[in-house]
C-alpha positions in Angstrom: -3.1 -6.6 -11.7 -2.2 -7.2 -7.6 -3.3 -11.0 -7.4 -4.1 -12.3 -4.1 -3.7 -16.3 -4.4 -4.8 -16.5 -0.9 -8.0 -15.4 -2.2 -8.6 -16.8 -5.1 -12.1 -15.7 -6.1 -13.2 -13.4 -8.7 -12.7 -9.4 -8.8 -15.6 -9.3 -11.7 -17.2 -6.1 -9.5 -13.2 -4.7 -9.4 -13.7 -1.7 -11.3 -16.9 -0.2 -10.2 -15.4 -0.6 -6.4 -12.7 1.6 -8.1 -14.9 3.8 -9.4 -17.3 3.7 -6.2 -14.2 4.3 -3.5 -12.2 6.9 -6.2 -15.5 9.2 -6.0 -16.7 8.6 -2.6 -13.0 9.6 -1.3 -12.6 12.5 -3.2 -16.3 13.9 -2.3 -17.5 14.7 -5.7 -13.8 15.3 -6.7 -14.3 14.0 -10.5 -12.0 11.3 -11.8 -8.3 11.6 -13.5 -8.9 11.9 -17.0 -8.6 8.4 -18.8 -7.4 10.3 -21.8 -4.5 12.0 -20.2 -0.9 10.9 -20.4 -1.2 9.7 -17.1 -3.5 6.6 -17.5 -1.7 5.8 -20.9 1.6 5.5 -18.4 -0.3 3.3 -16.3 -2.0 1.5 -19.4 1.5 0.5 -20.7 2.8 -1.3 -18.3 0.8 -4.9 -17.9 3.0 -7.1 -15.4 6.3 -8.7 -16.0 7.4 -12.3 -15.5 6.6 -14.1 -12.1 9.9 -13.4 -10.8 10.9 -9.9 -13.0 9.5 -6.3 -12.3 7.4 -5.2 -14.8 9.8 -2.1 -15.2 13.4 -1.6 -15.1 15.3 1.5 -13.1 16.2 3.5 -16.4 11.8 3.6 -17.3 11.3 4.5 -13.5 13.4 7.6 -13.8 12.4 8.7 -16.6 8.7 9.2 -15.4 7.6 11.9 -14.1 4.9 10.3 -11.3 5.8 8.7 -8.4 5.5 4.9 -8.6 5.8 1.5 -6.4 5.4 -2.1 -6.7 3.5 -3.7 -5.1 2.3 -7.8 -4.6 1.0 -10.7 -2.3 3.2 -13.4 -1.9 3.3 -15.8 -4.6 2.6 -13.1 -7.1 3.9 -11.2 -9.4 5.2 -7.6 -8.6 2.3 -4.5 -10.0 3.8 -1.5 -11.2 1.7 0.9 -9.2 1.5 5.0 -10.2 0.7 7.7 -8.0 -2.1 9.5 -9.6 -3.5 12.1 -7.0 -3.2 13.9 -3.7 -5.8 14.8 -1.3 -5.5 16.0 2.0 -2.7 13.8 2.9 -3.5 10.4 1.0 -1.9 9.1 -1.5 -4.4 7.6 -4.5 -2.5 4.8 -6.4 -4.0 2.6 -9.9 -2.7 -0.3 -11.4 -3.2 -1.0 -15.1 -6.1 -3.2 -13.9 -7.8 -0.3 -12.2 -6.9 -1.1 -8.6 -6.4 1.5 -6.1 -3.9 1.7 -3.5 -4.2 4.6 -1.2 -1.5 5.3 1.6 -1.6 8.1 4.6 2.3 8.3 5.5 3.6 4.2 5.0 0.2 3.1 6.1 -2.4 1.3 3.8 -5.8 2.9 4.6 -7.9 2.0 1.6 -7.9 -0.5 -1.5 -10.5 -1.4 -4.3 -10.3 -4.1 -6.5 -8.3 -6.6 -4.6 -11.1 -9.2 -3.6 -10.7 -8.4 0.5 -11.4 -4.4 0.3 -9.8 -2.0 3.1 -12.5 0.5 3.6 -11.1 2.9 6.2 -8.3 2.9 8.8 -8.8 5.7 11.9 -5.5 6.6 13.7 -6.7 7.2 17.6 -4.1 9.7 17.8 -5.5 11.5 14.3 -1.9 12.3 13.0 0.5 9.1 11.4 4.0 9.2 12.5 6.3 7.0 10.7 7.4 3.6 12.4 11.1 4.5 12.8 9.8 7.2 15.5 7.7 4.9 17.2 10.3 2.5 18.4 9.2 1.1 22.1 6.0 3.2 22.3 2.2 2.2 21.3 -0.2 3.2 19.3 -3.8 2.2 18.4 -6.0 2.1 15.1 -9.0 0.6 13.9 -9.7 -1.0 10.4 -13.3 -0.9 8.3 -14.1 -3.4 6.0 -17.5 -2.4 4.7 -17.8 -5.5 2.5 -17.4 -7.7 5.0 -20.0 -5.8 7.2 -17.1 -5.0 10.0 -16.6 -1.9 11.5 -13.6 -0.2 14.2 -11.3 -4.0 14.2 -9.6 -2.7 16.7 -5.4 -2.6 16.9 -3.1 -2.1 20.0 0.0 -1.8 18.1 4.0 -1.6 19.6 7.0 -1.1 17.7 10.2 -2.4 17.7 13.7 -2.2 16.0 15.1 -5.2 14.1 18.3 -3.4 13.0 19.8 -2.5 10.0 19.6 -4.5 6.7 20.8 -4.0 3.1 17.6 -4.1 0.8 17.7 -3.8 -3.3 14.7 -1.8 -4.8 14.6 -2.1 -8.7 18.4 -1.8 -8.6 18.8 0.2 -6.2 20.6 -0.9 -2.7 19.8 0.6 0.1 20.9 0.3 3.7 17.7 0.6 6.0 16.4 0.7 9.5 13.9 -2.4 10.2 10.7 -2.2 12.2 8.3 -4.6 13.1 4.9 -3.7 14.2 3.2 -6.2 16.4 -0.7 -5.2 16.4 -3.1 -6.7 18.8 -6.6 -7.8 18.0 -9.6 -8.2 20.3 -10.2 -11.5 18.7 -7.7 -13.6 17.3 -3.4 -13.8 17.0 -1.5 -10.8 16.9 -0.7 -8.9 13.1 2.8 -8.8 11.9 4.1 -5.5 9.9 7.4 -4.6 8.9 8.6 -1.4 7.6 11.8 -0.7 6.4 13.1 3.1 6.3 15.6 5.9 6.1 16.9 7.0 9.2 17.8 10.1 8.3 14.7 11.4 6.5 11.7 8.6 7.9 10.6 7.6 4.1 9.6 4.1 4.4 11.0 2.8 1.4 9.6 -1.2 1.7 6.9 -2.5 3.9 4.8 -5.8 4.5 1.5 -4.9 5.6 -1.5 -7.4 6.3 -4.4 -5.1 5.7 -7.3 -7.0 7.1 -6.5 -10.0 9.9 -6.5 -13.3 8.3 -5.6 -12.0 4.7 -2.1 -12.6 3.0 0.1 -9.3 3.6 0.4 -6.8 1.4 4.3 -6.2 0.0 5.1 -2.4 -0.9 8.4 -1.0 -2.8 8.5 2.9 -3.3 10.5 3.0 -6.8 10.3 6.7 -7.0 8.4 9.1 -4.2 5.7 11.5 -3.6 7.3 14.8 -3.3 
């Protein structure tokens, strides 16, 4: 289960906001089946030490869904499974029935987590990864629905922070930093960073805060979509 320590309060209501946010986003889409060799993947794998993934490179591989980690700081990794496509986003479950769902490198909904994304609108309407985006500026706007805010505005510019050798579940990489710096109307200024593949734009590792004020939100793609 993604922990948020910054939080700290209960996620009793967790799995009907799963259930709530999986059926409102797919508009009447019905659910994966619980039954399937899908959720018994995602069933299987319950969290590892503080310090250790829950899964090793050789299980990664050998499954055939696409699959991340992802934690807060202070926590321990979530092995994270891709479990359906729609119209561009990406609709991710942990073992503890959180959802994770990603347009391009961009977190745009979660349920489950105590703080809830609801929505994120791109003003231009199409996402363009972050290693394309170096000097330029771009604006979005965030929902929280629990929290009864609506269009949180961002003004949000982009800049390179070089190269840097990262290891993903045994696997070193050399990638292309980005930080995002995202004004608010109210309030300091967001930090992101995305690190990518020059060649192809994958973001392969990325430190998102998803609402302002909350801890940010650490993502490792183990295996991708596609």
């Amino acid at each position: 289960m993604i922990e948020n320590s910054h939080l700290r309060r209960p996620i009793a209501r967790g799995r009907a906001a799963v259930l709530c946010l999986v059926t409102l986003a797919l508009s009447g889409c019905g659910l994966v089946n619980t039954e399937s060799p899908f959720w018994a993947t995602v069933a299987a794998i319950r969290g590892g030490s503080d310090t250790s993934p829950p899964v090793d490179r050789a299980h990664v591989d050998n499954l055939p869904y696409a699959s991340m980690l992802a934690w807060f700081d202070d926590t321990k990794p979530s092995f994270i499974v891709l479990g359906q496509v729609q119209n561009g986003r990406l609709f991710w479950y942990s073992a503890g029935q959180q959802v994770i769902v990603t347009r391009g490198p961009y977190v745009i909904q979660t349920a489950g987590l105590g703080r809830d994304l609801t929505a994120v609108q791109f003003t231009k309407g199409s996402v363009e990864s972050p290693l394309n985006l170096i000097g330029q500026e771009r604006q979005r706007s965030l929902d929280a629905r629990g929290e009864g805010r609506f269009a949180w505005e961002l003004r949000c510019t982009y800049s390179s922070a070089g190269r840097e050798n990262v290891v993903i579940l045994e696997r070193p990489m050399e990638l292309s930093k980005v930080r995002e710096t995202c004004q608010q109307t109210e309030g300091k200024p967001i930090e992101n960073t995305y690190w990518g593949d020059p060649q192809t734009g994958l973001i392969w590792k990325s430190q998102q805060v998803l609402l302002p004020g909350m801890a940010p939100l650490n993502i490792e793609i183990l295996k991708p979509f596609g």
